[in-house]
C-alpha positions in Angstrom: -4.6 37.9 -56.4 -5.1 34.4 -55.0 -5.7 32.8 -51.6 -4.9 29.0 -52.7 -3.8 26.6 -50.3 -0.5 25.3 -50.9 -0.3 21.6 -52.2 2.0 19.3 -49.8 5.7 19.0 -49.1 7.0 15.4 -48.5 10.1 15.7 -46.2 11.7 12.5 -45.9 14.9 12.0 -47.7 14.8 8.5 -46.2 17.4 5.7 -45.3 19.6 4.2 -47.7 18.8 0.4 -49.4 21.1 -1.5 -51.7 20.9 -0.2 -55.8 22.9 -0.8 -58.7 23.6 2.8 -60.0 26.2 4.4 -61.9 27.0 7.7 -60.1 27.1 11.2 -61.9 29.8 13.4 -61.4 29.9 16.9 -62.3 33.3 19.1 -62.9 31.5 21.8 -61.6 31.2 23.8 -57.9 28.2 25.2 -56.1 27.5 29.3 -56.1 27.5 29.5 -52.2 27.6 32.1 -49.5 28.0 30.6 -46.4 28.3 31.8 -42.3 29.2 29.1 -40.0 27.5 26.2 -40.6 24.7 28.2 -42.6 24.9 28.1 -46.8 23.0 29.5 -49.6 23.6 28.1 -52.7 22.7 27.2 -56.3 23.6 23.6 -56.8 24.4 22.1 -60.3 23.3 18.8 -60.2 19.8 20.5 -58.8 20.0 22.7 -61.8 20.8 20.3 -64.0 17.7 18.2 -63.3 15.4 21.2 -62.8 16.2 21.9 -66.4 15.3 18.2 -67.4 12.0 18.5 -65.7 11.2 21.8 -66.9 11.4 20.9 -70.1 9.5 18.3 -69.7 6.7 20.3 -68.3 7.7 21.2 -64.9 7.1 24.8 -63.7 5.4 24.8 -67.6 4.3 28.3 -65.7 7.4 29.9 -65.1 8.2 32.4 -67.9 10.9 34.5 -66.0 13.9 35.5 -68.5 15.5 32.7 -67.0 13.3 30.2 -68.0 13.6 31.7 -71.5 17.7 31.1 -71.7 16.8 27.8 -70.6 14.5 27.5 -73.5 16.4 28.6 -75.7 20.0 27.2 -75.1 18.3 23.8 -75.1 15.7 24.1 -77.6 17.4 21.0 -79.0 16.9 19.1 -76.6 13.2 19.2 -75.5 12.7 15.0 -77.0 15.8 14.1 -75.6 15.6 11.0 -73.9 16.1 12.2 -70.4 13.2 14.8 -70.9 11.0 11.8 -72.1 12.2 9.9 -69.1 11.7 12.8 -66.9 7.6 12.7 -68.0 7.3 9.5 -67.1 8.6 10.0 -63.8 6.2 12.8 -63.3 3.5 10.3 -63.9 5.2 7.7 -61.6 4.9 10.0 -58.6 8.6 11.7 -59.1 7.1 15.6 -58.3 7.6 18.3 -56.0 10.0 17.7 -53.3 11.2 14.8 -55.1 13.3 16.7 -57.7 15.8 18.1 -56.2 16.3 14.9 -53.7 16.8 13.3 -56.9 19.1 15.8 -57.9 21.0 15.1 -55.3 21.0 11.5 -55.3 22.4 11.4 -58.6 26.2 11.4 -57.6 26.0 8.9 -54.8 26.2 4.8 -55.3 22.5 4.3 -54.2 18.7 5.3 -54.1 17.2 6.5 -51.0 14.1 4.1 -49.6 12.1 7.2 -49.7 12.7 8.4 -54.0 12.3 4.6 -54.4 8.7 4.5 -52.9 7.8 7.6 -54.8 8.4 5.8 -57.8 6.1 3.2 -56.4 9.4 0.7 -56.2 10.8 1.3 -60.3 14.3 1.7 -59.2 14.6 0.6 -63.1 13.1 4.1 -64.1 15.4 6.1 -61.8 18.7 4.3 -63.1 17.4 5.0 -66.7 16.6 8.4 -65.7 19.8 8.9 -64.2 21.5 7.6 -66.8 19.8 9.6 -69.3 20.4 12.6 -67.5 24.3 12.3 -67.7 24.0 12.1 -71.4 21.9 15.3 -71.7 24.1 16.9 -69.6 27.4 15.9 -71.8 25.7 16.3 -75.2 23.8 19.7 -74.2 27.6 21.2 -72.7 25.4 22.2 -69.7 28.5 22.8 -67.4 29.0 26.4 -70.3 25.4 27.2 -69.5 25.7 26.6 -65.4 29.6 28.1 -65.8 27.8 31.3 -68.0 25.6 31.8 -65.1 27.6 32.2 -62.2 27.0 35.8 -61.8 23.5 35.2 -62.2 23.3 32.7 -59.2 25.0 35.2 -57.2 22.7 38.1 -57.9 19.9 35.5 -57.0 21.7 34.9 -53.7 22.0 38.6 -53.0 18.1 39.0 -53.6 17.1 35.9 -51.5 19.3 37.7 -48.9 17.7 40.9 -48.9 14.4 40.0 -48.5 15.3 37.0 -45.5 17.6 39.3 -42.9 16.8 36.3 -40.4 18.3 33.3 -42.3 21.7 32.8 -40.6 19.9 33.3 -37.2 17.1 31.0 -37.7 18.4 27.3 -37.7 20.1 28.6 -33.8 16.4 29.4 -33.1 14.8 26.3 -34.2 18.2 24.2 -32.6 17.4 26.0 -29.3 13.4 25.2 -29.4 13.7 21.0 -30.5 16.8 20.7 -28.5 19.2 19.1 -31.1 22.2 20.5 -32.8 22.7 19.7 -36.7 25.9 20.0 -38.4 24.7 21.9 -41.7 21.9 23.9 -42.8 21.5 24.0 -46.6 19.1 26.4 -48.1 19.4 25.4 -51.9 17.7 28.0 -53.9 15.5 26.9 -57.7 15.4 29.4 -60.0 13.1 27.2 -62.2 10.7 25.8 -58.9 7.5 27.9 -58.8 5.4 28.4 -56.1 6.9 26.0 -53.5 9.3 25.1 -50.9 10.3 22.3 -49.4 12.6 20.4 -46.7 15.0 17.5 -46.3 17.2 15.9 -43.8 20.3 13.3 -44.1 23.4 12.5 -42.3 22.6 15.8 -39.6 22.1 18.1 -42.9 19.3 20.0 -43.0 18.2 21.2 -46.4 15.6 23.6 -47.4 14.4 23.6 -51.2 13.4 26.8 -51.8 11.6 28.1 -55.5 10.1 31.8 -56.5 7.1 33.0 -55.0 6.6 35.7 -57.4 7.7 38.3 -60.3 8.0 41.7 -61.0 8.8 42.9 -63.9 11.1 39.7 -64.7 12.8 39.8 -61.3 12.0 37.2 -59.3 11.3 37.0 -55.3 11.9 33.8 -53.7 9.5 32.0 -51.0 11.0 32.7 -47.6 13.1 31.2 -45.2 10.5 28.9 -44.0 10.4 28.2 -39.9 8.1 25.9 -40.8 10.3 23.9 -43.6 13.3 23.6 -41.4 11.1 22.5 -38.6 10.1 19.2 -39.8 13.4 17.6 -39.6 12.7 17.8 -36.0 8.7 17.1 -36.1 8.7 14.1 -38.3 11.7 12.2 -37.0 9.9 12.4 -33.3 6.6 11.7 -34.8 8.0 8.7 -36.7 8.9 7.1 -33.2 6.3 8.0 -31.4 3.1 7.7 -33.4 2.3 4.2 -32.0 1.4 6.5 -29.0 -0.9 9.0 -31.3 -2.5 6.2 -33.5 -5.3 5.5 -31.1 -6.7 9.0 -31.3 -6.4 9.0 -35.5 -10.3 9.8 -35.7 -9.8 13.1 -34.8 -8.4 13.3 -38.4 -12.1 12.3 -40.0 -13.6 15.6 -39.8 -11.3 16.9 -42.0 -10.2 14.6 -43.7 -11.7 15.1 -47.1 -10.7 19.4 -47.0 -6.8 17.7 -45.9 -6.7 15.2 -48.8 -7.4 18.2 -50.8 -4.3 19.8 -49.8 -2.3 16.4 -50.2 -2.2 15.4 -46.0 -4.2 12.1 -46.8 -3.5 10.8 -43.2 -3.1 11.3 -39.7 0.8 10.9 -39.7 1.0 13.8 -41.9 -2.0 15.7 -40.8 0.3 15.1 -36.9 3.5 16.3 -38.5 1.7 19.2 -40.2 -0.1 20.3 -37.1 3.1 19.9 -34.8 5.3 22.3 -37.0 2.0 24.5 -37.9 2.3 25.4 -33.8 5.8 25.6 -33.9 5.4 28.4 -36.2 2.9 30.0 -34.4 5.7 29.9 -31.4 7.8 31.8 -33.9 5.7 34.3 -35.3 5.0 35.0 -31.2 9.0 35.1 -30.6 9.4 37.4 -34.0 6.3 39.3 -34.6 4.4 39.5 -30.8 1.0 37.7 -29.6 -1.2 39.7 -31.6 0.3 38.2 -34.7 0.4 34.8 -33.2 -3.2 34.8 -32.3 -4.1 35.8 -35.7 -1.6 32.9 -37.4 -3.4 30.3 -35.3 -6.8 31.5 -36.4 -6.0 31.2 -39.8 -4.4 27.9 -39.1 -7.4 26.8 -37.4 -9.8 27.9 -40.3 -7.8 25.9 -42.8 -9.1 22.8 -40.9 -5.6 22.6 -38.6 -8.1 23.1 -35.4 -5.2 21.4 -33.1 -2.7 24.2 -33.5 -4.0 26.3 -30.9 -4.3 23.5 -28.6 -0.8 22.4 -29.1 0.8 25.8 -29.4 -0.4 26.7 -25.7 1.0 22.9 -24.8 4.0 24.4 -25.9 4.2 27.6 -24.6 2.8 26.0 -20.5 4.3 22.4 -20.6 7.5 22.4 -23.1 9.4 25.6 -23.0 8.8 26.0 -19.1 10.1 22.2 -18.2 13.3 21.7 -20.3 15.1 19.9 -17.8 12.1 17.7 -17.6 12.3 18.0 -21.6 15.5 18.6 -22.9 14.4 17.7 -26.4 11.4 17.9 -28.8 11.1 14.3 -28.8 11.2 13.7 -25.0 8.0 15.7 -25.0 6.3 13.3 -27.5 4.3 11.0 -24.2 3.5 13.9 -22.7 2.0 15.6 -25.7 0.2 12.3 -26.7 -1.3 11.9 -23.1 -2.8 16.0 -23.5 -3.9 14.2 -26.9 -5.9 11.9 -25.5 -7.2 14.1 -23.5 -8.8 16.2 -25.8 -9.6 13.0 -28.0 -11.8 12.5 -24.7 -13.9 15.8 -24.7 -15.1 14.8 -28.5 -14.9 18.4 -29.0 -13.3 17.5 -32.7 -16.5 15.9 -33.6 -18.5 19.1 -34.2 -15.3 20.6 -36.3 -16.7 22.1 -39.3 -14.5 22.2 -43.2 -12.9 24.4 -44.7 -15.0 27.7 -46.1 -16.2 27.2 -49.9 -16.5 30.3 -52.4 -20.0 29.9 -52.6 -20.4 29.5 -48.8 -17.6 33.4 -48.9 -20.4 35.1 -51.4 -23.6 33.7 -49.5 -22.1 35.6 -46.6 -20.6 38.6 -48.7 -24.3 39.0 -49.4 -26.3 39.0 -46.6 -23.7 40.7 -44.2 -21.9 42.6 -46.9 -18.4 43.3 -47.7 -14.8 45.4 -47.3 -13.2 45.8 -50.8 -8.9 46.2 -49.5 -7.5 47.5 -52.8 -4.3 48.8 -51.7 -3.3 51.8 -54.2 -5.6 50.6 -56.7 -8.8 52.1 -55.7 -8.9 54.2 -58.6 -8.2 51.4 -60.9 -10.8 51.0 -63.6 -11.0 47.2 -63.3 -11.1 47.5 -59.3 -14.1 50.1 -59.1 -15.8 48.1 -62.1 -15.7 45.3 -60.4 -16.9 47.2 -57.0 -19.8 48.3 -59.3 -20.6 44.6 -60.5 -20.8 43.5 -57.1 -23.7 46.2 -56.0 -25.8 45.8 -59.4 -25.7 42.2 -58.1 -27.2 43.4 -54.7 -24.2 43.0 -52.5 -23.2 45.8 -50.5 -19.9 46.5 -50.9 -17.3 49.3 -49.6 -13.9 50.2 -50.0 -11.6 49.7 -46.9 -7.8 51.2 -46.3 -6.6 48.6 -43.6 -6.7 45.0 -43.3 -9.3 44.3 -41.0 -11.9 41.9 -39.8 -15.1 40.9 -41.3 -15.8 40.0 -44.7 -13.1 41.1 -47.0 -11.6 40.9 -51.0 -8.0 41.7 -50.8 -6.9 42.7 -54.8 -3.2 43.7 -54.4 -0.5 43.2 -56.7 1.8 40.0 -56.3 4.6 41.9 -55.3 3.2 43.8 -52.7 4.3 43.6 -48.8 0.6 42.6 -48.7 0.9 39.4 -50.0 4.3 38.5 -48.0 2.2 39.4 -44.6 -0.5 36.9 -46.3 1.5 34.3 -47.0 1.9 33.4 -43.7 -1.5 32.3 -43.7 -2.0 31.0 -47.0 0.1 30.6 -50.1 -0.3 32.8 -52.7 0.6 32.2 -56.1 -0.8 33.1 -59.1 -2.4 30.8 -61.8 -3.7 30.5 -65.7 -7.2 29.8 -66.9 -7.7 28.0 -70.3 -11.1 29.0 -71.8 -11.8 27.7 -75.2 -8.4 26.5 -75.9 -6.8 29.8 -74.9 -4.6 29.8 -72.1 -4.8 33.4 -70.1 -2.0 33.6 -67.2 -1.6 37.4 -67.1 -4.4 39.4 -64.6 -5.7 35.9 -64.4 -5.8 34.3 -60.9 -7.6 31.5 -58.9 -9.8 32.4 -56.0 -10.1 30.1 -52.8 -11.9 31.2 -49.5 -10.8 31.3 -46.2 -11.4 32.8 -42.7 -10.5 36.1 -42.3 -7.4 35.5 -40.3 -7.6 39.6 -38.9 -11.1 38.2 -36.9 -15.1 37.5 -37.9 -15.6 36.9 -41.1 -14.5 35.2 -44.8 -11.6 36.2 -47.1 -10.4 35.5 -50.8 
C-alpha cells in the first residue's frame, strides 16, 4: 500500500483573451444523469482528448480493460500527429488539470488566459494540437468507439454513484458555507485519469474532474466527490482579490516551503488557497463524520506541513459561521481572516514549524520506540508475517495490531479496502511501479512515503 502525497491540482479555468482557433464540433451527446442543477457525466470531447494523451503516455499506468479497447481500437494511431503533438504539450506544461480544460476548450472560438499560460504563451501549439485532434478524431471514427460505449459510461456512472451517496447534496452544502449560489455543478468522470481529481470554474459552472482511485479485479473505483475540489471555486476567487491583504505575512510560507514545492504549492498564493479549502474540509468532515474525525483530519493536515488549518478551521467554526449577517459570504470574511493572520504572523510561532516526516526519520523512530504492524485480514499472509519477521531479525520490535490506532504504525491493506477510503482523507493513496534493471514491476509493488500518524503520537506509512 502507499501513503504518497498527492501532486497539485491547478484550478483556474481563467478569463477569456482574443485567439484565432477553428472550433471542433462533435455529432455526439454526453452520458449524463442529472438532479437539479447537479450532473454526472462522461463527456466526448474529454474522452476524445484523454485518448490522445493516453496514447501519448498519459496515465501510461492505467491497464484497466478499458485502457486495453483503447489500445487496441487505435493501435493505428499511436504516431498520429495529434499524439505527437500531444507529447510535446506534456513537455510544455499541458498536464493534469489541464487536459480536460483543454478538452473542453476545443469547441469554443478562443483559448482561456489560464491553458495559454500553461503552455508558457504557445497558443501556436494548442491551435496545432487542436487541429490535429479533429483529424484523429475523423480518421480514427472515434464517435463508433465513444457511441459503442454508451452502456459502459453508464455502468461507470452507476458505480461512481454507489460509492458517493452525498453527491447531489454536497454542492447545497458547500453553497450554504461560502454564501454564493452557482448555476451548475459538473462532475465529469475520466475513465482513463489515474490517481487524481481536479476542479474548475467558468461562467457560474462548477466542474469537478474526477479519474479512478483504484482497481479490483478490472473494476475500477473512482476518487470521491471531493469537498475539497468543489471548494476552491470559492477559495481561490476570494483569495485572488484579497491577497494584497495576505502578502505581507508570505514568510510564514518559508518553513515549508521546500516539503510544499515537493507537492507542487511553490508559493504562498497556493499554499493560502490550499490551506483555506484544507479547513473547509475539516468543517466538513466535523458536519459529516463528528469532531473526533475532525480533530484527527486536521492533525494529519497539520503533519503534512499545512500547520494553519487548525488555526483557520477554529476561525471558522468562532468568527465565520456564528456572524453571517456580519459575513454573508466567504469572501466578506477575507479582512477579517487576514487581520487573525497577522496576528499569528505576530506570535512567530511559524518559525519553529518543523517538515514533513522522512522514511528514514519513520524507521529511526520504529526502532527505538517500536512498532504496530495493521494487516487487516492478511495477518496470516506469508509475505506479511515474513516481512514482520524481517523487521525483528533487524532489531525492531514489532507486533501485530487489529485497529487503527495511535503510535507508530505500518498499515498493509489491499487497495480496495474501506481502509484505504478512510485514509484517503488524509493522504492520497495510489499505487505505483518500480523499474529495477530495466524491468518495470507494477503488481505488489508500491511507493512508501511517511507521515504523522493522523489516529495520535507517532509515524505512519
Amino acid at each position: 500500500m502507499v501513503l504518497l502525497l498527492a501532486f497539485p491540482a491547478y484550478y483556474f479555468i481563467g478569463h477569456i483573451i482574443t485567439s484565432k482557433k477553428t472550433p471542433l464540433q462533435l455529432d455526439l451527446s454526453p452520458v449524463v444523469e442529472c438532479n437539479g442543477s447537479v450532473c454526472i457525466e462522461i463527456n466526448p470531447y474529454i474522452e476524445l482528448a484523454d485518448v490522445v494523451f493516453y496514447l501519448a503516455g498519459w496515465n501510461s499506468g492505467n491497464t484497466t480493460p478499458y485502457s486495453q479497447e483503447v489500445e487496441s481500437y487505435f493501435s493505428l494511431y499511436k504516431n498520429h500527429r495529434a499524439v505527437l503533438l500531444a507529447k510535446k504539450a506534456l513537455r510544455e506544461g499541458l498536464e493534469y488539470d489541464a487536459i480536460p480544460k483543454f478538452a473542453l476548450e476545443l469547441n469554443s472560438t478562443e483559448w482561456s488566459s489560464y491553458l495559454v499560460r500553461r503552455v508558457h504563451g504557445n497558443e501556436k501549439l494548442l491551435n496545432e494540437l487542436s487541429i490535429a485532434i479533429k483529424d484523429f478524431a475523423r480518421e480514427s471514427n472515434f464517435s463508433a468507439f465513444y457511441e459503442s460505449h454508451r452502456e459502459f459510461y453508464r455502468e461507470q456512472i452507476r458505480l461512481f454513484l454507489k460509492e458517493n451517496s452525498d453527491v447531489f447534496s454536497l454542492p447545497h452544502f458547500e453553497e450554504m458555507f461560502f454564501g454564493e449560489k452557482k448555476k451548475r455543478w459538473v462532475f465529469v468522470l475520466q475513465p482513463l485519469e489515474m490517481y487524481y481529481s481536479y476542479s474548475g470554474w467558468e461562467n457560474n459552472t462548477v466542474y469537478a474532474f474526477i479519474g479512478i482511485c483504484s482497481t479490483f479485479n478490472g473494476t475500477p473505483s473512482y476518487c470521491g466527490a471531493s469537498a475539497h475540489e468543489l471548494a476552491h471555486s470559492f477559495v481561490n476567487p476570494a483569495v485572488d482579490r484579497h491577497y494584497r491583504e495576505f502578502k505581507g505575512y508570505r514568510k510564514m510560507f518559508s518553513p515549508v516551503r521546500n516539503i510544499m514545492t515537493s507537492m507542487g504549492y511553490s508559493s504562498w498564493k497556493t499554499y493560502l488557497d490550499e490551506t483555506l479549502v484544507r479547513a473547509f474540509e475539516a468543517y466538513y468532515i466535523f458536519e459529516t463524520q463528528g469532531n473526533q474525525s475532525a480533530e484527527r483530519f486536521i492533525k494529519s493536515q497539520e503533519a503534512l506541513g499545512f500547520y494553519l488549518v487548525g488555526r483557520i478551521y477554529r476561525a471558522y467554526i468562532t468568527d465565520y459561521l456564528p456572524n453571517r449577517e456580519k459575513y454573508p459570504t466567504f469572501e466578506s470574511f477575507m479582512p477579517e481572516l487576514a487581520r487573525l493572520m497577522g496576528n499569528w504572523y505576530k506570535e512567530g510561532f511559524w518559525r519553529n514549524v518543523s517538515s514533513e516526516p522522512t522514511i528514514k526519520m519513520a524507521f529511526m523512530a520504529f526502532k527505538t520506540k517500536g512498532v504496530e504492524i495493521y494487516s487487516s485480514n492478511l495477518s496470516e499472509s506469508t509475505y506479511v508475517r515474513s516481512y514482520l519477521e524481517t523487521l525483528r531479525k533487524a532489531g525492531f520490535k514489532v507486533n501485530f495490531t487489529n485497529r487503527l490506532e495511535s503510535g507508530n504504525l505500518i498499515v498493509i491493506v489491499p487497495l480496495n479496502s474501506p481502509i484505504v477510503r478512510k485514509l484517503n482523507r488524509y493522504v492520497e493513496i495510489r499505487n505505483n511501479s518500480i523499474v529495477l534493471d530495466g524491468v518495470e514491476y507494477s503488481k505488489g509493488v508500491f511507493l512508501v512515503e511517511a507521515l504523522r500518524n493522523p489516529e495520535g503520537e507517532g509515524l505512519s506509512f
